[in-house]
Every structure is written in structure tokens, then in C-alpha cells.
N, C-alpha and C positions, 0 to 999 in steps of 0.2 A: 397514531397515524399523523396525529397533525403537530406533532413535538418538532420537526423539523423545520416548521416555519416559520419559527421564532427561534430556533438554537443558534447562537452565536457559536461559530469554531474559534480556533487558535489560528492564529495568521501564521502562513508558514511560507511566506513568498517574500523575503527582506528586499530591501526598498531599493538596493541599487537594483536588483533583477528588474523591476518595476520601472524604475530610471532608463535603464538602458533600453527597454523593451519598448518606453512611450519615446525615445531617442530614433529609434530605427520608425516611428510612424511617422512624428512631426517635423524631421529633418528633409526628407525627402519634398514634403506638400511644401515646408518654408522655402525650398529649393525650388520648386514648381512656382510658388507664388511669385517670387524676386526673378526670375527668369521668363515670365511672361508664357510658361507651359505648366498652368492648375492643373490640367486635367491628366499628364502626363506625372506629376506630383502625385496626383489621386490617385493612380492607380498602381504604384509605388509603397504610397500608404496604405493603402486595402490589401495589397500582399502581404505586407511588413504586420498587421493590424491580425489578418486570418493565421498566422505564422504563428504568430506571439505564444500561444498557452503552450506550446510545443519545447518553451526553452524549458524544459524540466532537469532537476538534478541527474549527476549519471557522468559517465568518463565524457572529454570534450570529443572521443572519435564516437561516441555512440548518440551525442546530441545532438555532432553534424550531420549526420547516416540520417537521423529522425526528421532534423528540422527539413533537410536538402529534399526528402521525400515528399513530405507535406506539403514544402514549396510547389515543387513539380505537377503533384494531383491538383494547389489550388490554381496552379497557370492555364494546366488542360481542361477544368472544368469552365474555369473563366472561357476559354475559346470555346467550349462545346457551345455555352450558353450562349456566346455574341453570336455564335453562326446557327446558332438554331432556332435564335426567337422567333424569327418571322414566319414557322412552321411547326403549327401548334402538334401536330400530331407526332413529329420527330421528338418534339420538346418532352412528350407526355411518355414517349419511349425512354427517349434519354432519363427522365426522370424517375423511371419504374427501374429503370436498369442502375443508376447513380444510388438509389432510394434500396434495393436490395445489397448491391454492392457493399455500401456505406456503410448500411446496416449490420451487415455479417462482421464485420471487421470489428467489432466488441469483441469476437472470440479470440484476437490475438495479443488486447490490451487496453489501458485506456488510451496511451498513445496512437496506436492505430484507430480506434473511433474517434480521438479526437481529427485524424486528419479524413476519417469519412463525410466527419459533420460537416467541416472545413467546404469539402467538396461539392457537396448537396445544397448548401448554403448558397457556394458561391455561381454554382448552378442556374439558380434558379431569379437569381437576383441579377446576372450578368444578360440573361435571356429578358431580363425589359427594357433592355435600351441595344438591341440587334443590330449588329455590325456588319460586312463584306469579307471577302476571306481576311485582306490586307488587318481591318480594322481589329476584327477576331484574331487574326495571329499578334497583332501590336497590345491588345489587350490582356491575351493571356500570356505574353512576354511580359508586359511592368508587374502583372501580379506575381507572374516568378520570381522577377527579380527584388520587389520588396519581397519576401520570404528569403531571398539569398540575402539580401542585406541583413537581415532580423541575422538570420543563423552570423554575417559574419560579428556582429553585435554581440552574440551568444560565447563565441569563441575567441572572442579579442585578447583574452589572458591568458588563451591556451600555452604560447609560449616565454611566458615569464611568469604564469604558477601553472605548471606544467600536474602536479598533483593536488590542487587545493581540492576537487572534489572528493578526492579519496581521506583528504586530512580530514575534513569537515564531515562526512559520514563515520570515519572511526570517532571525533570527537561529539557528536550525536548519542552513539551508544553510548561512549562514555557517560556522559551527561544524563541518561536515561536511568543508568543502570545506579549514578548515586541518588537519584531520585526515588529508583525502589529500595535500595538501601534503609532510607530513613521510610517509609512506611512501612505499617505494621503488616505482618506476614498473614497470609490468607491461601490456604494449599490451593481453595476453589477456584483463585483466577489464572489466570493463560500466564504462561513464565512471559518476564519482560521481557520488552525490545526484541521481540518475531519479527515485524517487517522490517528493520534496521538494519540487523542480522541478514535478512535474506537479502536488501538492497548490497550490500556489503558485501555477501558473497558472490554475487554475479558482477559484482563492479570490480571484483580483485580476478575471480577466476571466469569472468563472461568472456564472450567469444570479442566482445569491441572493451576492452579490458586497454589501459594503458601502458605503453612497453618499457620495458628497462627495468634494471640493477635494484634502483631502490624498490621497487614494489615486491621484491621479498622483504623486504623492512616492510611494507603494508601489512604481506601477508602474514608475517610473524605476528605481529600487533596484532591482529584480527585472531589471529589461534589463541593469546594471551586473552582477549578478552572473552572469549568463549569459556575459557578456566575460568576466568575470575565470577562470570554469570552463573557455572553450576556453584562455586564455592558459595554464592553470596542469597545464590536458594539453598541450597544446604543448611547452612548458619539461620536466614530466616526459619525451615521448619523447624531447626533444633529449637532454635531461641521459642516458638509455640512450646515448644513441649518442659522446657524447663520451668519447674516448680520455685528453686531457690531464688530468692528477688536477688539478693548479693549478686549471684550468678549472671540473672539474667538481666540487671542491668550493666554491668560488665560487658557484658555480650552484646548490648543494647549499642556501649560507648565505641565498643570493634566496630560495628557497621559504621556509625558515624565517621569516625577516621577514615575509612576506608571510603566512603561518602566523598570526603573531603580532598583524600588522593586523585581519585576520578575526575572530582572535579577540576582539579589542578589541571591532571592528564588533558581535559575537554580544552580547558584553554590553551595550553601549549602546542595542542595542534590545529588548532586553529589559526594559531599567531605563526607557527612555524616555528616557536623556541624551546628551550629546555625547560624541561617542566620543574621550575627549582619551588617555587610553590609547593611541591609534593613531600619536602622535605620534612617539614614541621609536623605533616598530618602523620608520615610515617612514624615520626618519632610518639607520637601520640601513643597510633596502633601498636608498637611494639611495647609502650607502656601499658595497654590494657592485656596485650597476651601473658605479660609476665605474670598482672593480676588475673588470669584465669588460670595459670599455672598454680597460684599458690590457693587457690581457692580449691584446683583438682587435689591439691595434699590434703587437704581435711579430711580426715577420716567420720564416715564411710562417702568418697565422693560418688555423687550423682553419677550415671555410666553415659548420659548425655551431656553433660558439662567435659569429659574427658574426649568425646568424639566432637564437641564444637570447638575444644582448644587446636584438637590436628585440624579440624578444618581453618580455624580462624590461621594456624602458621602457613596453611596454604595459602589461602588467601593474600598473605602478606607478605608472601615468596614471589608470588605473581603479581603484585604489584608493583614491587620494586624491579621483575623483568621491566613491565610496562614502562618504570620511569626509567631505567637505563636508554631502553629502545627509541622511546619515543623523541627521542634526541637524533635526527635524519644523519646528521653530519658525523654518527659514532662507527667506530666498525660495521665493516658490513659481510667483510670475509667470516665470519663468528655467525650470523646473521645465515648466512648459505650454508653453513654447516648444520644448523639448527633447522633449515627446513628446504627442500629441497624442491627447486621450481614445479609450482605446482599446475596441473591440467587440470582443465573442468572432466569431473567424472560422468560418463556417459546418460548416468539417469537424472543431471544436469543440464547436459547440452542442449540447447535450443531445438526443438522440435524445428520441421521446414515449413515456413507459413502457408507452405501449400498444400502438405499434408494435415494442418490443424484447421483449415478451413473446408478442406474436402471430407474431412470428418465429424465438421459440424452442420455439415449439409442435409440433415435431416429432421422429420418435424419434431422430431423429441428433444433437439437440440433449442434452446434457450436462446441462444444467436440466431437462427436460422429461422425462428418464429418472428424475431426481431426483427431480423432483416423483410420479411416477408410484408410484418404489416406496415413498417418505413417505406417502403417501395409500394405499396399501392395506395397508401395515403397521401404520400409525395405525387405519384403520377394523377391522382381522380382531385387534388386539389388545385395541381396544376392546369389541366383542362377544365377544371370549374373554375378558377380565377378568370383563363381568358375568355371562355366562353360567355361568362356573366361580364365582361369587361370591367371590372372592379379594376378604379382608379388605386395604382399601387396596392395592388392585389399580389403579389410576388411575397408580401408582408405573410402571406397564412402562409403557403409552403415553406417559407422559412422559421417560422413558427411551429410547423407540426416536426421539422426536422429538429431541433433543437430538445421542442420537449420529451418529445416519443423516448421511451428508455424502456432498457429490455424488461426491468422489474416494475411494478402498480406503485409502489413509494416514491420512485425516484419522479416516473413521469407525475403524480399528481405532485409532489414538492415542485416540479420545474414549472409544469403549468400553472398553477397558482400564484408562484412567485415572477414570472414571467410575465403574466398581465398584470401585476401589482405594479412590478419595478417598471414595467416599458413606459406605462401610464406615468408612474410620479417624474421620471425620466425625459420622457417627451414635456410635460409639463414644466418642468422645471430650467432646461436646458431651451425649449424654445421662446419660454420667458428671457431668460438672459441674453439670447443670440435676437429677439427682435428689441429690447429695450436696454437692456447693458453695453451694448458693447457694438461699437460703430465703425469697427472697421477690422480688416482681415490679419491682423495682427495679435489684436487684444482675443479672437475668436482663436489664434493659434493657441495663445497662451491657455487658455479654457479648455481647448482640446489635447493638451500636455498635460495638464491638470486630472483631467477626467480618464483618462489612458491608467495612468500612475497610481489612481483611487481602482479602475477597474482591476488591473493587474494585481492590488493587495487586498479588495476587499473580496472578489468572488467567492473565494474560498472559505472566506470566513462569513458571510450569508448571501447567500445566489442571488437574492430578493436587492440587495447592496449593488452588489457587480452589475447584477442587469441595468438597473439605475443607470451607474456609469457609464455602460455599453451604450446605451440608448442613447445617451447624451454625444457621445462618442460620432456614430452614426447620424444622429442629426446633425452635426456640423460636417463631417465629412458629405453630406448632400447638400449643403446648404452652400459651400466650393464649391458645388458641381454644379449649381445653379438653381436646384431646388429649394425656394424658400421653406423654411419650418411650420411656420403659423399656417399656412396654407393644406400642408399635409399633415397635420397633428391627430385632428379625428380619425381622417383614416386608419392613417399607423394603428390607432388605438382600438379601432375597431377590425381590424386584420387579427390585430395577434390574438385580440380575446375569442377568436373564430376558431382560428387554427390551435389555441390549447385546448380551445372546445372537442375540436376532432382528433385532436391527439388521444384526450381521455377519453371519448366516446371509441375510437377503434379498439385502444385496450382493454374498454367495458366489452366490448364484443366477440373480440378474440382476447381472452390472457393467459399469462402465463402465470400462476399461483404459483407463493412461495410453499404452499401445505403440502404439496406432491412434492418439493426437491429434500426439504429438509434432510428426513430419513437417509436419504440416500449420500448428500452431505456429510454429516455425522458417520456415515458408516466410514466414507472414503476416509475420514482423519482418525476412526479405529486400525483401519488398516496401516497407514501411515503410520501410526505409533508403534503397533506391532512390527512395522519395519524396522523402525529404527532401534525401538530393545532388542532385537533378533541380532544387531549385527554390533551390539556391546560386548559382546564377548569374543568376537571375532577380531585378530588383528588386521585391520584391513582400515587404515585410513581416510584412502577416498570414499569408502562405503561408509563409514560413519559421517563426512559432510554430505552423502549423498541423500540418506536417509534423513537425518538431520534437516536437512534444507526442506527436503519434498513434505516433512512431517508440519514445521512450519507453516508451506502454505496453505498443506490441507487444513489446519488449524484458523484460519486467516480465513478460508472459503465456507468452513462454517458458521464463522462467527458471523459471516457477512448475511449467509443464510438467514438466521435467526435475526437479525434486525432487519432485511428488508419481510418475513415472516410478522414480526412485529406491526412493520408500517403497513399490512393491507388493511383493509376494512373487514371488519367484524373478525378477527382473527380467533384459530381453533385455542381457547385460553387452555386447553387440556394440553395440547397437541405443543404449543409454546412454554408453558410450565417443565413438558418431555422434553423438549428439545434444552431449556436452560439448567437442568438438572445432570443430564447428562454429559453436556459441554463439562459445567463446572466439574464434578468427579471424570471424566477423561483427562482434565487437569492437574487434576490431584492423583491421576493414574502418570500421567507424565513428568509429573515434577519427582516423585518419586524415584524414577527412572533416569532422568538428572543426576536427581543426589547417588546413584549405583554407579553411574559414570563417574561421576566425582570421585571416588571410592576407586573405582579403576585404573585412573592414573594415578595413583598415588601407592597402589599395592605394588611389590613386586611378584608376588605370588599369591595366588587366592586359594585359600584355604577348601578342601573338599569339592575342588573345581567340576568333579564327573558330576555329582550332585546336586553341586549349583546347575549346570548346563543342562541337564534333567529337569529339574524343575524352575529353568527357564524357559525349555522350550514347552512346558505344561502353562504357562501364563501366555506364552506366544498360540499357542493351540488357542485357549478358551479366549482371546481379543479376536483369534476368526470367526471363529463360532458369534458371539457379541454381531461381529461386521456383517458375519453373514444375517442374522435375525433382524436384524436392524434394516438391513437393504432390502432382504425376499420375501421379510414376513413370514420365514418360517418358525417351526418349534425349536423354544431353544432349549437346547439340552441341558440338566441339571448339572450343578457346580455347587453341589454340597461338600464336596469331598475336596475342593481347592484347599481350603480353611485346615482343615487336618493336613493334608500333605505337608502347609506351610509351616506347621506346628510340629510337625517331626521332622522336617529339614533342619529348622531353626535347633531341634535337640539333639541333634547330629552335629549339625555345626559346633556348637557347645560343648559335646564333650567332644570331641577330635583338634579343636584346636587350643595350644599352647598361651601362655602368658601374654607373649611377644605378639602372638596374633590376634588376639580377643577384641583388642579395636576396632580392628576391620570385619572381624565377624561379626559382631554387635550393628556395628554400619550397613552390614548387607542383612544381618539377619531385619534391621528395622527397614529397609528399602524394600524387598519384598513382604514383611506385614502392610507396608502403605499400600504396597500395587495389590496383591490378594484382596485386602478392604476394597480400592475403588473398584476391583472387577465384579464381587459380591456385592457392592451397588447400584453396579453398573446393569447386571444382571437384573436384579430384581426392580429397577424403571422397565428396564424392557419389557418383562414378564406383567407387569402390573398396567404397563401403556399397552400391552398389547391385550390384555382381560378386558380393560376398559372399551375396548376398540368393539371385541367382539360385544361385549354387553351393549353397547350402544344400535350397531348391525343385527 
């Protein structure tokens, strides 16, 4: 529970974002300072400042749509709050209404809550210093307009690298996937680069997708690199299973090459050039294939060492597309014949966020629980701030809005780390600004500085970011006329109130991860079961559609299971169930991978009525699984999976010829993997659910 208050992440925010992002805050205020209108500067900056977490990666039409939005909600709440301070009772409405609102808006992303927070924030902080209509409309205009400034800072290079985002997410996976390469193979963890993959899918086929000719050249690249991920799981389980060391280091040095290609691949589209880099690694790989070829003539060869040589030539059939392609300036008429503009398929398309909100409108809903205690925690600390007339009391409602989070991890990480950092923050920063630094120039440079630290360290420890934030904030009041050293305690004892009442509402209403998990877990049963169901079907958009959805279910359990982790006193039974079964649904999936793999590369599948028989007999019993899992009912025996699998496999075996025996052997070993995880699968269930009743 408390591992995340000391875990350092991975910075994943590079520093010109950062740059540009403390650019669009401090340009306006030094503009306001030199021109003799600070406060007109300030609130310019406070736009540009609320705007900021918003530039996230993604096409530049779906950054500006996000950021232009966010803008707008933090202008209007700006006006709500200048026109409503002076009338606590509207304020505490507004605030119940802003605090519900804000809240629910988790259910459509973190973009969207982040522009809830934005709102609630700006709410509640803009209602301390209460304006006239004029002054409230002028108010919440400079905070729009820094947010438009921000977004136009965000998109400045929309037309002169009109695709760098797309380049830089395909060179991402790249990058990822020679990183799994060189690790050692483990069937138990989640196939690499899930969320990479699914950003990538909606950034080529999403509805704010960017237009034009070359982004069939994206999408090509993005289909090759799907090939080369099942190839490059394929080859890891082989490579477990091979005994011969000859072999398997051979096999060992394929990956590595193939490591080396990738990465070439990662930087040439980064940079926008030819990947000539790629050459050398190829010629490597094509030297280890020859030495698995003469190793498969040894008599008697291993019959796994013969299925990783077809897979390793695939592999390196596909990479060499990769490197011809990845060259933007090649053929493109080649390119359109190869794949044929593609539509998001339907069980892709973006739900309307106003059916996915009116569907979380209920108390079982995890948002809407959220939302509920955001909104009265926000409203009852807002009329207890004014009522107790607590000097810069507007500090706790902004505080209970920041920390409150719809899971018990997240909120006690943020509150904890949020009176840590605001304190060292306030400290440190008001030291500086009453004894370093004598004039409003040197306090800009300090507050460009601290902008540029918040924007890369948040991420990489919240405890960090606040620091800077705070620092941030104190100098931005300190323009406004508010000396620091003066308001320091308060501040300090604001925030540690309002995380106080953030954790105490969640102690009093929560929402446990122990009641979702099950239900988690099942939905990414289901999901898999989709997406094996439509491996044998030719039907393209349905293989990326199941494909994608199977992913995020993947992605919402794992999330499950670690905010599961981070409650207090958690079920160590119940969490042990949940990590057991993740891992073999893994090893059920990657499986079912390496059967894809196997699928493009056949032209005919051997005893096809038989396979599809007892395919849809492995698709039956993952319902069965989803179902026991979600409703707690009895789950019906699956003794007899085990046998069927073993007379399929002896069918296969004598019906097919010479010429086909590779691929039979490939699919005969693809379904023993998925029968083993389902007879595992099975018996956690069966054994978590004896436990359950033994303990009731």
C-alpha cells in the first residue's frame, strides 16, 4: 500500500513538451509585467498553467479538440466562480453541481477528468476574490485564452511534421518490442506493448485520425508490426521449450538481430530517414537462419527447432517489409494495394459520451460513486471554509478536489504526497522568493524553472511535481500581490485538512477493489474468447476489433489487481486468485497468438472441420470460466477437454502429409498450451471458490 510513495517512474514527458508548455505560462505574465497589465498577464498564465497536463500525445486534430475543450470548461468555471463568490449559498450549489459533474467525467478517460479537475479547481479558487458581471466575463476570457494559447504552443509543428506523432508511436513499439526480444521468455506475463498497440490503433483508425495518402504507409507499418509481435512470441515460447543448447542459442542470436533491426526501425522513424542501420542487423539474422537450417538437417532434428526455423524466416520476411516501408518517400501506389483504406470497425468506434455517462449514472457504477462523494465533499467544505471564514480557506476545497480518486490507492498516494510536497514546496519556494531574489524578473526565471521541473517530474513522483506545483502557485500569487511568507502556514495547514477529508469520506463511503476484481477478470475471459472465436474466420476488421477490445480488457485487469494490491489489509487469498489467473489467461493468450501466427502463414489448414470443432469446444468452456467467475456459479467439469485435445492432435497426425506436418505440429502444440491454461484456469476457480465457501 504504501510502495508508491517512494516509487520513482520512468519520465515519459521529454523536455521540449516541458519547454514549450512553461513557454505558453511565462511569456504571457513577462508580457503583462513589461506592459504595465500583471494581473491581465496572470490570468493568461493560470489558463495556459490549468491547460498544460492536457498536451498529451495523440494526432494534433485530437490534441486540439482536447486541449480547446478544457480551455473552455476552465474559462467558464473561472466566471462561474468571479460571479458567485459573494453568494455562498449559489457557490455551495455550484460546487455540489461542478464536484458531481467533474467527478463522473473519470468514466470517459483520464483526459476528461483531467479537464473535471481543472474545473473544480478553478472554481473554487476564482470565487475568493468575487468580480461584477464585466470583471467575471474578463476573467474567465484571459483564462480561456491562456488555454488557447497553450493548445496553440501544442500544435505549432502541426504543419511542418504534419505526422511526427504517428512516427514516434510506431517507433515506440518498435523500441518495446526489441526490448522483449532480448528478455528471457516467460508464457506467464501479458504479450508486450498492449497499450502501445492500442494507442496506435486508434491514432491510425480513431475518428480524429490524421488525413491523407501517406497514412496508408502508417497503417501498413502498424499491420507489419503486429506480424512481427506474434512471430517474436512464437520464437520466445519455442526457444523455452528447446532442449538442444546449439539450437537454442542460435535462436537466442535470431532474437538479438532481430532486437537490433527494431531498433534501427525505432530510430529512422523517429528522425524521418531510411533505416540503413537495419542492414547489418539483417545480414546477421540471415546468418543465424542459415545456422538453424543446417542444425534442422541433423538427424534426428528436434520437431521444435524445425517450427522456430519457419518462424524465425517469417520473422525476417517481416522485417525486411518493415525496412523497405519505413522509408515515407518509397512507393506508395504498392502500399494501397497491399491494404486497403481502412475504417474503424464498429465495436471500435467511440461510444457517444453521452451514452457512456448516462450509463454510469448508477450506484454500482465506480464513477458515479465518485462523482457523488467529489460533489459533496467539494460543496460541505466549501460552505465550511466560508462560514468559518478561514483565511485562504479555498486551499481545502482545492485539496479535497485534487486528492479524492475513484480508487483507496490512488486517493491516499495523492493525499499523503500532497501535504508532503505542498509543505516542502511552500517552504522552499517562499524562502527563495522573500530572500533570493529581488526583483520580478529573477522570480520569472524561477517560475520557468519550476513550470519545466513540474511538467517532467509529476509523473515520475507526484510527491516531486507537487513540490514544483506549489512553488509555481506561490509565485504566481505573489504577482498578484499576495506576499508568500505571510500565507505560508495557512497554505499548509489548508491542504493537510482537505487530504484529511478526502481520506476520511472515502473511509466512510468506498469503493473496494475486492468486489470488482472477479468481475474484471471475467470481462478479459470474455475478451479472449472473442478474439480466438474470430481466428478462424476471414474477417479482418473483426480480428483488429477483438484484438484491440481483448487488449484493453487485459489493461483493466491488471489495473484492477494493483489498485486490489494498494488497499489496506487486502484479501492475500483473494489477490494470490486474482495473480494466478491473470498470469495463465496469459499463457492462454499468447498461445492463441502463436495459432495466429501459424494462420497467416498456412495456406490451407489441415482437418479444418475438426480444428473448428474443437475450437469452438475451447471457446464454449472460456464462457463457462467468464461465467463462474463473474456469477459464482458452479462450474461445470472439463475433464474431458484433456482427451478431446489428445484425439484431435491423433487425427491431425495421421491425416496429414509430409508437406504439412509443420503446421500440424504448430497447431497441434497451440492448442495443448490453451487446453493446459484452461485446466488451470479451471481448477483456481474451483479451489478459490471451496476456499470461499470453507471460510462462509
Amino acid at each position: 500500500m504504501l510502495r508508491s510513495l517512494i516509487e520513482i517512474k520512468a519520465r515519459d514527458v521529454p523536455l521540449r513538451v516541458a519547454v514549450r508548455n512553461a513557454a505558453a505560462v511565462v511569456l504571457p505574465l513577462a508580457a503583462g509585467i513589461a506592459g504595465g497589465h500583471v494581473e491581465a498577464g496572470l490570468g493568461v498564465a493560470a489558463g495556459a498553467l490549468n491547460t498544460m497536463f492536457t498536451d498529451q500525445p495523440g494526432p494534433y486534430r485530437l490534441r486540439m479538440k482536447r486541449m480547446l475543450l478544457t480551455a473552455f470548461a476552465a474559462g467558464l468555471s473561472a466566471f462561474l466562480g468571479s460571479l458567485l463568490g459573494p453568494h455562498t449559498m449559489l457557490l455551495v450549489i455550484a460546487s455540489l453541481v461542478w464536484g458531481v459533474g467533474g467527478g463522473l467525467l473519470v468514466a470517459l478517460g483520464p483526459d476528461a477528468a483531467r479537464a473535471g479537475l481543472t474545473s473544480m479547481i478553478l472554481l473554487v479558487i476564482t470565487a475568493a476574490q468575487p468580480r461584477p458581471l464585466d470583471g467575471a466575463l474578463a476573467a474567465g476570457g484571459l483564462i480561456f485564452a491562456g488555454g488557447v494559447l497553450q493548445t496553440l504552443f501544442a500544435i505549432a509543428a502541426w504543419p511542418l511534421q504534419r505526422y511526427r506523432p504517428e512516427r514516434q508511436a510506431l517507433a515506440e513499439i518498435c523500441r518495446q518490442l526489441a526490448a522483449s526480444a532480448r528478455r528471457a521468455p516467460d508464457r506467464a506475463q501479458a504479450p508486450p506493448v498492449t497499450q502501445a498497440l492500442i494507442d496506435v490503433e486508434h491514432m491510425l483508425h480513431g475518428a480524429h485520425r490524421a488525413r491523407g495518402e501517406i497514412m496508408e504507409t502508417f497503417r501498413v507499418l502498424a499491420e507489419l508490426v503486429e506480424r512481427i509481435r506474434l512471430e517474436l512470441l512464437a520464437l520466445a515460447d519455442l526457444r523455452a521449450d528447446l532442449a538442444d543448447h546449439d539450437a537454442n542459442a542460435t535462436l537466442g542470436r535470431t532474437l538479438e538481430y532481430a532486437a537490433r533491426a527494431l531498433d534501427a526501425l525505432a530510430g529512422a522513424l523517429e528522425r524521418g530517414t531510411s533505416p540503413l542501420a537495419g542492414a547489418a542487423a539483417m545480414e546477421g539474422l540471415e546468418a543465424t537462419l542459415d545456422a538453424l537450417a543446417d542444425l534442422r538437417d541433423r538427424a534426428p532434428p528436434p520437431r521444435e527447432l524445425a517450427i522456430a526455423l519457419a518462424r524465425a524466416q517469417g520473422l525476417a520476411g517481416q522485417l525486411r517489409a518493415m525496412l523497405r516501408n519505413a522509408n515515407f518517400a518509397g512507393s506508395r501506389g504498392e502500399l494501397r494495394a497491399q491494404l486497403a483504406e481502412a475504417a474503424l470497425p464498429r465495436p471500435l468506434r467511440p461510444r457517444s459520451w453521452l451514452a457512456t455517462l448516462r450509463a454510469n449514472v448508477a450506484l454500482s457504477s465506480v464513477a458515479f460513486r465518485h462523482a457523488l462523494r467529489c460533489g459533496v465533499c467539494l460543496a460541505l467544505a466549501v460552505a465550511g471554509e466560508r462560514l468559518a471564514g478561514l483565511e485562504h480557506g479555498y486551499w481545502i476545497p482545492m485539496t479535497i478536489a485534487i486528492v479524492l480518486k475513484p480508487d483507496f490507492a490512488g486517493t491516499l498516494q495523492f493525499g499523503l504526497l500532497r501535504v508532503a510536497g505542498t509543505l516542502l514546496g511552500l517552504v522552499l519556494t517562499t524562502a527563495l522568493v522573500h530572500y533570493a531574489f529581488a526583483g520580478p524578473w529573477e522570480e520569472l526565471a524561477l517560475l520557468a524553472a519550476l513550470c519545466i521541473g513540474f511538467r517532467m517530474l509529476v509523473t515520475v513522483h507526484y510527491g516531486l511535481g507537487v513540490m514544483m506545483l506549489t512553488g509555481v502557485v506561490v509565485i504566481l500569487l505573489a504577482f498578484g500581490g499576495i506576499a508568500p511568507g505571510e500565507t505560508m502556514v495557512a497554505r499548509g495547514i489548508a491542504t493537510a485538512v482537505g487530504s484529511a477529508v478526502a481520506l476520511l469520506a472515502y473511509a466512510l463511503w468506498p469503493t473496494w477493489e475486492r468486489r470488482r476484481v472477479r468481475p474484471a477478470l471475467a470481462s478479459m475471459l470474455e475478451a479472449y474468447r472473442a478474439y480466438f472465436a474470430t481466428l478462424l474466420r476471414d474477417d479482418v476488421a473483426a480480428h483488429v476489433a477483438t484484438r484491440t477490445l481483448a487488449r484493453s480488457a487485459r489493461t483493466n485487469a491488471q489495473a484492477s489487481i494493483a489498485r486490489l494490491r494498494g488497499e489496506p489489509r487486502p484479501d492475500r487469498r483473494l489477490l494470490a486468485f486474482a495473480d494466478g489467473l491473470f498470469a495463465n489467461a496469459n499463457r492462454f493468450v499468447r498461445a492463441c497468438m502463436s495459432f495466429e501466427a501459424v494462420l497467416r502463414d498456412a495456406r490451407e489448414l489441415p482437418e479444418r472441420e475438426a480444428l473448428a470443432a474443437f475450437a469452438t469446444r475451447i471457446a464454449t468452456s472460456l464462457d463457462a470460466l467468464a461465467v463462474a467467475l463473474r456469477e459464482g456459479s458452479t462450474l461445470p467439469r472439463m475433464d474431458d477437454l484433456r482427451s478431446e485435445e489428445r484425439a484431435f492432435a491423433a487425427r491431425l497426425d495421421a491425416a496429414v502429409g509430409e508437406r504439412e506436418a509443420g503446421i500440424a505440429a504448430e497447431v497441434v502444440e497451440a492448442f495443448d498450451r490453451m487446453t493446459d491454461s484452461i485446466d488451470t484456469l479451471a481448477h483456481l476457480i474451483l479451489q478459490a471458490d471451496a476456499d470461499l465457501r470453507r471460510r462462509t
